[in-house]
C-alpha positions in Angstrom: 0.0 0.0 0.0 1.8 3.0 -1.0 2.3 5.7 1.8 0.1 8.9 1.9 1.8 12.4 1.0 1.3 14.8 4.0 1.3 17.7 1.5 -2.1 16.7 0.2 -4.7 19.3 0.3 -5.6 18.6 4.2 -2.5 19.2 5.4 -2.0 22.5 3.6 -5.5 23.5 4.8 -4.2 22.8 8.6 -1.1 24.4 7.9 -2.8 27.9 6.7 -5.3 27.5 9.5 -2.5 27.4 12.7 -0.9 30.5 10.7 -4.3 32.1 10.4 -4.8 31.6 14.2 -1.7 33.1 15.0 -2.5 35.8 13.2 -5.7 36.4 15.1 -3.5 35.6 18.4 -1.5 38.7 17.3 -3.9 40.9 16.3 -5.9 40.4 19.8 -2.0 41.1 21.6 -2.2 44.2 19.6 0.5 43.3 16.7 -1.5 44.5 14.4 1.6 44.9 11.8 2.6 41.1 12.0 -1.1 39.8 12.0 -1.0 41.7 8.9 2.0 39.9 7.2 1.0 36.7 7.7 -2.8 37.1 6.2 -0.9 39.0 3.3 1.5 35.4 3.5 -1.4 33.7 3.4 -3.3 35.1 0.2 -0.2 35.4 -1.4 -0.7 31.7 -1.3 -4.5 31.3 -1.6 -6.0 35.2 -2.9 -9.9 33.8 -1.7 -8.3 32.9 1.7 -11.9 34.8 2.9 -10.7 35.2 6.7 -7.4 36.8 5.7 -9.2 38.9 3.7 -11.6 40.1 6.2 -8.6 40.4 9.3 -6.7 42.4 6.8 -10.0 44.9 6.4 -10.3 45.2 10.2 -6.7 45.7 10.2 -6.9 48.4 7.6 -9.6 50.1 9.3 -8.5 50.2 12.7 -5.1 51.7 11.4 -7.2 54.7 9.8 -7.1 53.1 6.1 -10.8 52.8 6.0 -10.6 52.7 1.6 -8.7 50.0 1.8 -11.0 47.9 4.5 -14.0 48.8 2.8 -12.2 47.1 -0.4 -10.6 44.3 1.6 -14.3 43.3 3.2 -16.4 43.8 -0.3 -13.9 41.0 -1.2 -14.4 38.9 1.7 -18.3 39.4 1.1 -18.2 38.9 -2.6 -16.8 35.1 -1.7 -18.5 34.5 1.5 -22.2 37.0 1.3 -23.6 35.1 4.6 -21.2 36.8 6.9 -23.2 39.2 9.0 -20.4 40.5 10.6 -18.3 41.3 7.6 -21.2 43.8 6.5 -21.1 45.6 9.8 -17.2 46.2 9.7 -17.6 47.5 6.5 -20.5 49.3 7.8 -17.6 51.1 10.0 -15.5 51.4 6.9 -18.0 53.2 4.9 -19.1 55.2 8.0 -15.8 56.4 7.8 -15.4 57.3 4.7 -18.8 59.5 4.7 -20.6 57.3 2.7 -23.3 57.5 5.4 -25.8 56.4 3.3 -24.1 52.9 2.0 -22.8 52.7 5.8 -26.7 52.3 6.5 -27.3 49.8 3.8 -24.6 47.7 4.7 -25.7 47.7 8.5 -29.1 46.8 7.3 -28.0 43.6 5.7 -26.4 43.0 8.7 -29.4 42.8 10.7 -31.2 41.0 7.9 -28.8 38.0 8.1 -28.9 38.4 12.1 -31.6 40.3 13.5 -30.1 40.2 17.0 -26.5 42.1 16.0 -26.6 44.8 18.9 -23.6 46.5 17.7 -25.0 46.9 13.9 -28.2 48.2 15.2 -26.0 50.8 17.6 -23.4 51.1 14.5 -26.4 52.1 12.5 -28.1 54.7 14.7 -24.6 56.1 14.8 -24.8 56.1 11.0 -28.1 57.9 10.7 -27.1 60.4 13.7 -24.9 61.6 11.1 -27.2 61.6 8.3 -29.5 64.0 10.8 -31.9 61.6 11.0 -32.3 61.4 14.7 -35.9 59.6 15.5 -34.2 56.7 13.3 -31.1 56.7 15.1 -33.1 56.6 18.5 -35.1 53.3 17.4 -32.1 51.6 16.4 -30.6 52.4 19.8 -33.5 51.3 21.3 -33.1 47.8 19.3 -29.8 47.7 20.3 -30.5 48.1 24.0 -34.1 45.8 24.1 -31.7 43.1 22.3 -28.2 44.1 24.9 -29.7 46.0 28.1 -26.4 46.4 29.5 -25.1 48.2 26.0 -23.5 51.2 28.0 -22.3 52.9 24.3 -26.1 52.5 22.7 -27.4 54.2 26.0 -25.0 57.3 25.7 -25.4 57.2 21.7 -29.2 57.2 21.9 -28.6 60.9 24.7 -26.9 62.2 21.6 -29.6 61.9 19.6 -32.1 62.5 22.3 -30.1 65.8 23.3 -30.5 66.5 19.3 -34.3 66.2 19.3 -34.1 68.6 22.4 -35.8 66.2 24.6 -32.7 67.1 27.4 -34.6 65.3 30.2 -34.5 62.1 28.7 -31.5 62.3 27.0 -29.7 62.8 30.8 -31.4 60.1 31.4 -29.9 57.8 28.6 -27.0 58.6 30.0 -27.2 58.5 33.7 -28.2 54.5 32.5 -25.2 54.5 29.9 -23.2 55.8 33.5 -24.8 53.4 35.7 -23.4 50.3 33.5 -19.9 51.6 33.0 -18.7 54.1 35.8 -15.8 55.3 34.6 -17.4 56.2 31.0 -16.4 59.9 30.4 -17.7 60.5 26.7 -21.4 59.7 28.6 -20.4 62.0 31.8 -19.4 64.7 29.1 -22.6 64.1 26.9 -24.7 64.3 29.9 -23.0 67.9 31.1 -23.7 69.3 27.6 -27.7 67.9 27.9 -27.9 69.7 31.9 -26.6 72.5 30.4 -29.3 72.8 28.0 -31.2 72.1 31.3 -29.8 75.2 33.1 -28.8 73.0 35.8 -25.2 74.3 35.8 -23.6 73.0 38.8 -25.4 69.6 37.8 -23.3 70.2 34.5 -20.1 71.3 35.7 -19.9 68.4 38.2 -20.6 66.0 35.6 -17.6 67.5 32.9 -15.3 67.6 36.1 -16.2 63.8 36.4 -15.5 63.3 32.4 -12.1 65.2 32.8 -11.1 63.4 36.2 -11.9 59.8 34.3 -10.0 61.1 31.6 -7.3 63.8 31.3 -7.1 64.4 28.0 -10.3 64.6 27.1 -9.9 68.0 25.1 -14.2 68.4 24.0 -14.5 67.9 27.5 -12.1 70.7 29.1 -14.2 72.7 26.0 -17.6 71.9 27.3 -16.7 72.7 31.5 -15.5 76.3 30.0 -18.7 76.8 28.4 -20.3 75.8 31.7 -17.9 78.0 33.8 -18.7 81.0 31.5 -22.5 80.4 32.1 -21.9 80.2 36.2 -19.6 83.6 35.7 -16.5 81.6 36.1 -14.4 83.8 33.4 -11.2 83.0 33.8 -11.8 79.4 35.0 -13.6 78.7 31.8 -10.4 80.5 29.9 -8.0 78.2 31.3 -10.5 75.2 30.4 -10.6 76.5 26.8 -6.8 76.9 26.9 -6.5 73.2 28.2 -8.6 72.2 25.7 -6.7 73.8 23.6 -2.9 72.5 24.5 -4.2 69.0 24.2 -5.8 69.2 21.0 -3.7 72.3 19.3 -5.7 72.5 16.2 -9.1 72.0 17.7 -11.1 74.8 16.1 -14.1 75.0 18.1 -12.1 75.4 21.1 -10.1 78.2 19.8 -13.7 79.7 18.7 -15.3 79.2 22.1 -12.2 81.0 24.1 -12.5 84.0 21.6 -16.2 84.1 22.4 -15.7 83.9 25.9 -13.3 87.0 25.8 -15.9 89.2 23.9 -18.2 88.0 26.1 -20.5 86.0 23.9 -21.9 82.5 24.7 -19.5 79.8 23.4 -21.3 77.0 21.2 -21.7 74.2 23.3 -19.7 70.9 21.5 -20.5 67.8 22.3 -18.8 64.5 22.1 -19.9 61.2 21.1 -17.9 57.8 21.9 
């Protein structure tokens, strides 16, 4: 009986498998630049290697090449079209990009393949918050959150577009929840100070960009949004030196520059707010 070959198609199939899971290995260490080489390695050697393709896209987006992940993952979905979450990443991609409204399409087949994806339906509120469409982008929160109640990002999302309706009361309360699941969150903690501001309850406001800025120093939209609260409480040269914070943190931040020069004429700074 003549022997069998261990470089038959099964064993090159287990060999690019253990070098596709070290890749993923690397990429979740944060080597994103040698996970990279070997999925490059690896459809060198096989160019519909689909999970190469779609590391190599997440790779390319989270490294701020978001053309090039939106191409990588239309590949991987081209091949492989089942693959909720390959729409959603691309979703990001596109988002990206500021092709808001493919972004949307491409969450939507997302949740058409799997109707539970929290993080497409929150990806996609985010998608249509952009678009200025805000009642949409409140619904999908909402579907996010019935489908994920502890979805701490949907909760502070969904304030954002609450706070954009004007409907300040519950939008603090989206993210006094978004703040009860996750303490130390300071994008919600900022979010909410911009929505009690709009309140008039200052000190309420203050305390909670104090919070943002304790959780996280260099939160520049932060140190913006506490001097427009310190100019409202006639804090003027606390709320200068918040702007100028701001402003040494994020040197070319434009609204922060705007809001300290309206704060010296003594005009009302335009309140900025940040979404995680």
């Amino acid at each position: 009986m003549p022997s069998r070959s261990n470089n038959g198609p099964a064993s090159v199939g287990a060999k690019q498998q253990a070098q596709f899971m070290q890749a993923v290995a690397l990429h979740q260490q944060g080597d994103l630049k040698a996970a990279q080489a070997i999925c490059e390695t690896l459809l060198k050697a096989n160019a519909s290697h689909v999970p190469s393709l779609y590391l190599l896209g997440v790779v390319a987006y989270q490294t701020g090449n978001a053309r090039v992940a939106a191409d990588l993952l239309g590949k991987a979905i081209s091949i492989h079209p089942g693959n909720a979450a390959f729409y959603s990443d691309r979703g990001l991609a596109l988002q990206q990009l500021g092709e808001l409204d493919a972004a949307v399409a491409s969450y939507d087949k997302a949740i058409s393949l799997k109707p539970d994806f929290a993080e497409a339906h929150s990806n996609r509120g985010n998608a249509l918050q952009e678009i200025k469409k805000f009642d949409a982008a409140v619904a999908s929160f909402d579907q996010a959150i019935r489908i994920r109640p502890d979805y701490a990002q949907a909760y502070s999302n969904r304030g954002c577009a609450l706070k954009e309706l004007e409907q300040f009361e519950a939008a603090v309360a989206s993210f006094d929840e978004a703040i009860r699941i996750q303490p130390d969150y300071a994008d919600a903690y900022s979010n909410r100070g911009v929505a009690l501001n709009e309140l008039g309850q200052l000190e309420a406001a203050l305390a909670s960009h104090d919070k943002a800025v304790s959780l996280k120093p260099d939160f520049a939209e932060a140190h913006s949004n506490r001097g427009i609260t310190l100019q409202a409480l006639a804090q003027l040269d606390a709320a200068l030196e918040s702007f100028d914070h701001a402003i040494r943190l994020m040197p070319d931040y434009a609204q922060a520059h705007a809001n300290r020069g309206l704060a010296l004429r003594g005009d009302v700074p335009e309140l900025v707010e940040q979404m995680s």
